[in-house]
DRENVEX-302197 format. One record per residue: residue number from 1; x, y, z of N, C-alpha, C in turn. Coordinates in steps of 0.001 Angstrom, whole numbers, padded with zeros to 6 digits, m for minus. Layout:
N
{i: NUM	n.u: X	n.v: Y	n.w: Z	ca.u: X	ca.v: Y	ca.w: Z	c.u: X	c.v: Y	c.w: Z} $
...
END
This chain:
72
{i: 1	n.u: 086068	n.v: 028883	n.w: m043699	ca.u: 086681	ca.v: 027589	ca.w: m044053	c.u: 085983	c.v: 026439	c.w: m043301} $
{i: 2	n.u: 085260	n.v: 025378	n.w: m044311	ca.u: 084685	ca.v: 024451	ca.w: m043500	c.u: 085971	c.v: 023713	c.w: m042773} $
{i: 3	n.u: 085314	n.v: 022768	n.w: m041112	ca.u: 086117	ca.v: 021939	ca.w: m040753	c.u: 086494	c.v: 020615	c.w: m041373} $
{i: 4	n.u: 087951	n.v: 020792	n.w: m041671	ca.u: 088789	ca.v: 019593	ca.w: m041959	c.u: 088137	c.v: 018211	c.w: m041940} $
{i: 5	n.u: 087546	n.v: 017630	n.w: m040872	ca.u: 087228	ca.v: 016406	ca.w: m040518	c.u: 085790	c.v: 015957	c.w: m041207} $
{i: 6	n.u: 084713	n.v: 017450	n.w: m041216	ca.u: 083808	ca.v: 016678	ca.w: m041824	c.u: 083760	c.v: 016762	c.w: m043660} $
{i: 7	n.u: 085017	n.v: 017283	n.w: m043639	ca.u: 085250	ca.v: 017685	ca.w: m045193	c.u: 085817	c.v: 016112	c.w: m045326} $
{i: 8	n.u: 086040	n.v: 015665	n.w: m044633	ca.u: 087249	ca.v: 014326	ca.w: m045063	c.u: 086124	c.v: 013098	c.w: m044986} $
{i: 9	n.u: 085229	n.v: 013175	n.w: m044325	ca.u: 084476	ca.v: 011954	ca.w: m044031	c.u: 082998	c.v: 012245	c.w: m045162} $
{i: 10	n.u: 082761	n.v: 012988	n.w: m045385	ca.u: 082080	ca.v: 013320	ca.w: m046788	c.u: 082774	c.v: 012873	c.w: m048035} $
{i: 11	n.u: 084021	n.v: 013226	n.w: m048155	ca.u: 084632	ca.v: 012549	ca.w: m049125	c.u: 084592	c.v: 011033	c.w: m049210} $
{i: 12	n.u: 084798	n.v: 010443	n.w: m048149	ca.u: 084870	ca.v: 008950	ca.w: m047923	c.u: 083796	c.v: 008497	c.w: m048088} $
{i: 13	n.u: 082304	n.v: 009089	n.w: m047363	ca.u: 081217	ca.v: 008589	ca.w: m047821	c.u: 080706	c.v: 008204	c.w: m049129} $
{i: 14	n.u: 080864	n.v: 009504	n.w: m050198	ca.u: 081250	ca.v: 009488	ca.w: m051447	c.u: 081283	c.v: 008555	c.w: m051971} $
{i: 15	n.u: 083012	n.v: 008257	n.w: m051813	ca.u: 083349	ca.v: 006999	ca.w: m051807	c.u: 082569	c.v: 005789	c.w: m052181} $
{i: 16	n.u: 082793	n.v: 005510	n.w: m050540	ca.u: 081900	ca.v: 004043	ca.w: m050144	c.u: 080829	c.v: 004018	c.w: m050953} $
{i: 17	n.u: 079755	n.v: 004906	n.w: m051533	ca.u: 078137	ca.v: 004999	ca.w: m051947	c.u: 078773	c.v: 004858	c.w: m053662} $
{i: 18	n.u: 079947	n.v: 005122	n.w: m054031	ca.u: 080423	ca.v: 004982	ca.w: m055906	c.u: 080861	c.v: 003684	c.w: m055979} $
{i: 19	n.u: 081619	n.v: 003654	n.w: m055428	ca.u: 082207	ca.v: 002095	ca.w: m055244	c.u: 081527	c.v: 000821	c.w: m054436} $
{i: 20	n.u: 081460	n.v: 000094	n.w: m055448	ca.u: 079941	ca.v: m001120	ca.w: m055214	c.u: 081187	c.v: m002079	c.w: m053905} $
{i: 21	n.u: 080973	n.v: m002570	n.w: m053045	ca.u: 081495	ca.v: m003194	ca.w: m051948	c.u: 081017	c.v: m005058	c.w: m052302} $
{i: 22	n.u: 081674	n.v: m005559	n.w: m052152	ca.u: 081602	ca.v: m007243	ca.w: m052408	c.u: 080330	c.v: m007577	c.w: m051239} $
{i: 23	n.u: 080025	n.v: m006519	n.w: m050179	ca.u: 078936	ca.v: m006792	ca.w: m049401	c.u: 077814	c.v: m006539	c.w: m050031} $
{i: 24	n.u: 077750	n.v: m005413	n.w: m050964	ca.u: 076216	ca.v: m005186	ca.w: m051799	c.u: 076257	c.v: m006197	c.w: m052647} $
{i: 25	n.u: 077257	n.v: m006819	n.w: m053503	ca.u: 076876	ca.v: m007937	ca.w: m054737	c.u: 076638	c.v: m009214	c.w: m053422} $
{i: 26	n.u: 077077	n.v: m009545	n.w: m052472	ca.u: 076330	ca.v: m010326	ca.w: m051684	c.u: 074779	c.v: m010443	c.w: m051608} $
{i: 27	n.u: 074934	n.v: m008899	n.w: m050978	ca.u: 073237	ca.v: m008935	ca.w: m050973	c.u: 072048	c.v: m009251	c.w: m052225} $
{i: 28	n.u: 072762	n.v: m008832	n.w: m053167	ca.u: 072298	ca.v: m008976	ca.w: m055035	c.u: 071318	c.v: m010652	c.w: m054510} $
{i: 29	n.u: 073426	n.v: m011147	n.w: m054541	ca.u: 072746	ca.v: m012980	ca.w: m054665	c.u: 071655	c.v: m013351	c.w: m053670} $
{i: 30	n.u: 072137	n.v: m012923	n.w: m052494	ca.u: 070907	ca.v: m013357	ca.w: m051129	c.u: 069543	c.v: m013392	c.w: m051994} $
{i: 31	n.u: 069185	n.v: m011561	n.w: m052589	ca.u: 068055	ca.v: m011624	ca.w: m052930	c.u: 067328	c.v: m012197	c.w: m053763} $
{i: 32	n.u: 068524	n.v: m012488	n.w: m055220	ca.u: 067917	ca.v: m013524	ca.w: m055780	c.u: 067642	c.v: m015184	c.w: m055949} $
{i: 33	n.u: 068453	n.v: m015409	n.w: m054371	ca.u: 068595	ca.v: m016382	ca.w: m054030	c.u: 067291	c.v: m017057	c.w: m053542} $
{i: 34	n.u: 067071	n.v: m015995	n.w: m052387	ca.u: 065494	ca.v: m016011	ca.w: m051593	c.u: 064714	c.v: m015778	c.w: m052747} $
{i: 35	n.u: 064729	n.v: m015166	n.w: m053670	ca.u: 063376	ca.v: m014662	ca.w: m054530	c.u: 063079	c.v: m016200	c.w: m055801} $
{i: 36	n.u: 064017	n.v: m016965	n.w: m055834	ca.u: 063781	ca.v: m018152	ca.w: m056561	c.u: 063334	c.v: m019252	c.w: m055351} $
{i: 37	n.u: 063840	n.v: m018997	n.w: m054168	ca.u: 063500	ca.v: m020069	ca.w: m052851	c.u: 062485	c.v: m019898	c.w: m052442} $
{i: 38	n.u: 061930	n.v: m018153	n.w: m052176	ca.u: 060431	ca.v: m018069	ca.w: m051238	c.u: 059371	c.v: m018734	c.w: m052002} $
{i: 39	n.u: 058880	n.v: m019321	n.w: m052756	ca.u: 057965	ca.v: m019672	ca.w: m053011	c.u: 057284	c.v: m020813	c.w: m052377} $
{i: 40	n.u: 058155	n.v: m021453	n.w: m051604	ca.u: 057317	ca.v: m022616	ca.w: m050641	c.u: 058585	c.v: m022348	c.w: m049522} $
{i: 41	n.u: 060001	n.v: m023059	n.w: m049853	ca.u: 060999	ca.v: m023633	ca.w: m048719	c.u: 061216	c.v: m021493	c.w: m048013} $
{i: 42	n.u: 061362	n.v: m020725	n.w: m048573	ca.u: 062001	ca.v: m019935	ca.w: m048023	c.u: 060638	c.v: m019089	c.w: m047040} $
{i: 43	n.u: 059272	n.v: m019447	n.w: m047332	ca.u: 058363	ca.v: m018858	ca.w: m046723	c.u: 058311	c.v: m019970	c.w: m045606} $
{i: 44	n.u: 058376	n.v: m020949	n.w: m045912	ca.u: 058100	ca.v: m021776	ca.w: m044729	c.u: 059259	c.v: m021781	c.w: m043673} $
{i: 45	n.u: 060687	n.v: m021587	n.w: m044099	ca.u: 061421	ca.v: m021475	ca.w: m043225	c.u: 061422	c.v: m020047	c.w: m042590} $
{i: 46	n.u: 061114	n.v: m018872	n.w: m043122	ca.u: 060221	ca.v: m017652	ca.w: m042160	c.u: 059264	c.v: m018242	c.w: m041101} $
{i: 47	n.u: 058875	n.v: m018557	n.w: m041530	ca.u: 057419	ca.v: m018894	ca.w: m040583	c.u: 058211	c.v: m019619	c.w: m039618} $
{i: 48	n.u: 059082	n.v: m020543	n.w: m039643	ca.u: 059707	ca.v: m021163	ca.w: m038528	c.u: 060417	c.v: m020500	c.w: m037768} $
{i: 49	n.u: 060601	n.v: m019449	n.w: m038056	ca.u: 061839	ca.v: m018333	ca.w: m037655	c.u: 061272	c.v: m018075	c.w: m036127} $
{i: 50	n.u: 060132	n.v: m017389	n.w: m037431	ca.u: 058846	ca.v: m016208	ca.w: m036624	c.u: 057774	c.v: m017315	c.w: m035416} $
{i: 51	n.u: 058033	n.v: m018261	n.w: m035790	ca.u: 057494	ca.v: m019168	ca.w: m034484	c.u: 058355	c.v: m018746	c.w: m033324} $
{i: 52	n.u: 059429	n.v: m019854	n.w: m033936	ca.u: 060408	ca.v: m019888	ca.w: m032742	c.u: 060252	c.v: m018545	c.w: m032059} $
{i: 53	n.u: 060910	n.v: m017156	n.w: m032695	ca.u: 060811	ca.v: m015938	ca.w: m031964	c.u: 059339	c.v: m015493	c.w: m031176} $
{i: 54	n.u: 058523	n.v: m016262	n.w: m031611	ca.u: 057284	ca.v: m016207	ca.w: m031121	c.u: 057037	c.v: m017020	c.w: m029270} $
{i: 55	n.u: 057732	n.v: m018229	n.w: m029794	ca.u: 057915	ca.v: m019016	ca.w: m028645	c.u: 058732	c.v: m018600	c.w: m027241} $
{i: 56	n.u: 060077	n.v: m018330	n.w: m028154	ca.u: 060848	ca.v: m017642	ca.w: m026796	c.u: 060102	c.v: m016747	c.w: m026263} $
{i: 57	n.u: 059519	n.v: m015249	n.w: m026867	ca.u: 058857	ca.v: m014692	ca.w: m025966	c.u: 057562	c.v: m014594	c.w: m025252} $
{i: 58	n.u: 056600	n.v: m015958	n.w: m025605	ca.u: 055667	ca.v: m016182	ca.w: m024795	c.u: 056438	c.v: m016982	c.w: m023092} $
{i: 59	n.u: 057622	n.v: m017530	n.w: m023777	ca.u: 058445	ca.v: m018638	ca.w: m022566	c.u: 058811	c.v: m017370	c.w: m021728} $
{i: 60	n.u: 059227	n.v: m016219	n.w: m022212	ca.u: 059622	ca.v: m015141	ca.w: m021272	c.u: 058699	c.v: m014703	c.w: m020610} $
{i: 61	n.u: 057455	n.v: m014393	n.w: m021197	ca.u: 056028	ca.v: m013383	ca.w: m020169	c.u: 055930	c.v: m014524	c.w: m019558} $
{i: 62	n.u: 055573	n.v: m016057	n.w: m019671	ca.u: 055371	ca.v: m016995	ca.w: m018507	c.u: 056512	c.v: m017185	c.w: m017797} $
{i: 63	n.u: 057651	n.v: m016960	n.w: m017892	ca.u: 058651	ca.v: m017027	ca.w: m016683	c.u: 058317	c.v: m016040	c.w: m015910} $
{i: 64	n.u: 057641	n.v: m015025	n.w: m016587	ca.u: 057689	ca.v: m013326	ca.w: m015787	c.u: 056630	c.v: m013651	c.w: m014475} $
{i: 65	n.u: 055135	n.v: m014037	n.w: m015549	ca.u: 053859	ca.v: m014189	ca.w: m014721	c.u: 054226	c.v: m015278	c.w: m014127} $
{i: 66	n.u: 054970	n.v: m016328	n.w: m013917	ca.u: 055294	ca.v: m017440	ca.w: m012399	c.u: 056002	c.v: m017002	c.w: m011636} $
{i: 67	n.u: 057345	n.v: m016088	n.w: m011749	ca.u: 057892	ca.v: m015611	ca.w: m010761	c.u: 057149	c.v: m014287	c.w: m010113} $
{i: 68	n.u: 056375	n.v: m013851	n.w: m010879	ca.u: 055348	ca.v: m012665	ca.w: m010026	c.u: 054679	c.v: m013773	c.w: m009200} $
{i: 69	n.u: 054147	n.v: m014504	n.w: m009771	ca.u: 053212	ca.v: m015857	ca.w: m008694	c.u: 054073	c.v: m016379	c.w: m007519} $
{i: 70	n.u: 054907	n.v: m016274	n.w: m007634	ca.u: 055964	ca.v: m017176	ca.w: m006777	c.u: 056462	c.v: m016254	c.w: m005466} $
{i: 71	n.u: 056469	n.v: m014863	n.w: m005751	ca.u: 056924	ca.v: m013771	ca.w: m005619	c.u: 055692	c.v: m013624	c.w: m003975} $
{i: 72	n.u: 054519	n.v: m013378	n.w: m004691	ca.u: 053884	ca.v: m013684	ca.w: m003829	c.u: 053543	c.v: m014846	c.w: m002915} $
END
């Protein structure tokens, strides 16, 4: 006799994967949201993203390499 619990959470998975969730038709629109936007505004606002995230972590290795400097 399989165990109870993973018999029950298989079922539920089931579930969740048949029944479409208001979070996947979200995602639907996002994508066709971005896929009519990326063509200039939604690539360029990536690229701003990916700066910024670019920026913070060069600001981090130079906080690192001055307090190693400092350190000494």
């Amino acid at each position: 006799m399989p165990h109870p619990g993973l018999n029950r959470s298989r079922s539920r998975r089931r579930w969740i994967i048949t029944k479409p969730s208001p979070f996947f038709f979200g995602q639907l629109a996002t994508c066709a949201i971005a896929g009519t936007f990326l063509t200039k505004t939604g690539a360029f606002i990536i690229t701003l993203i990916l700066e910024r995230k670019v920026q913070t972590i060069n600001q981090t290795k130079e906080a690192v390499i001055t307090g190693r400097l400092l350190r000494r």
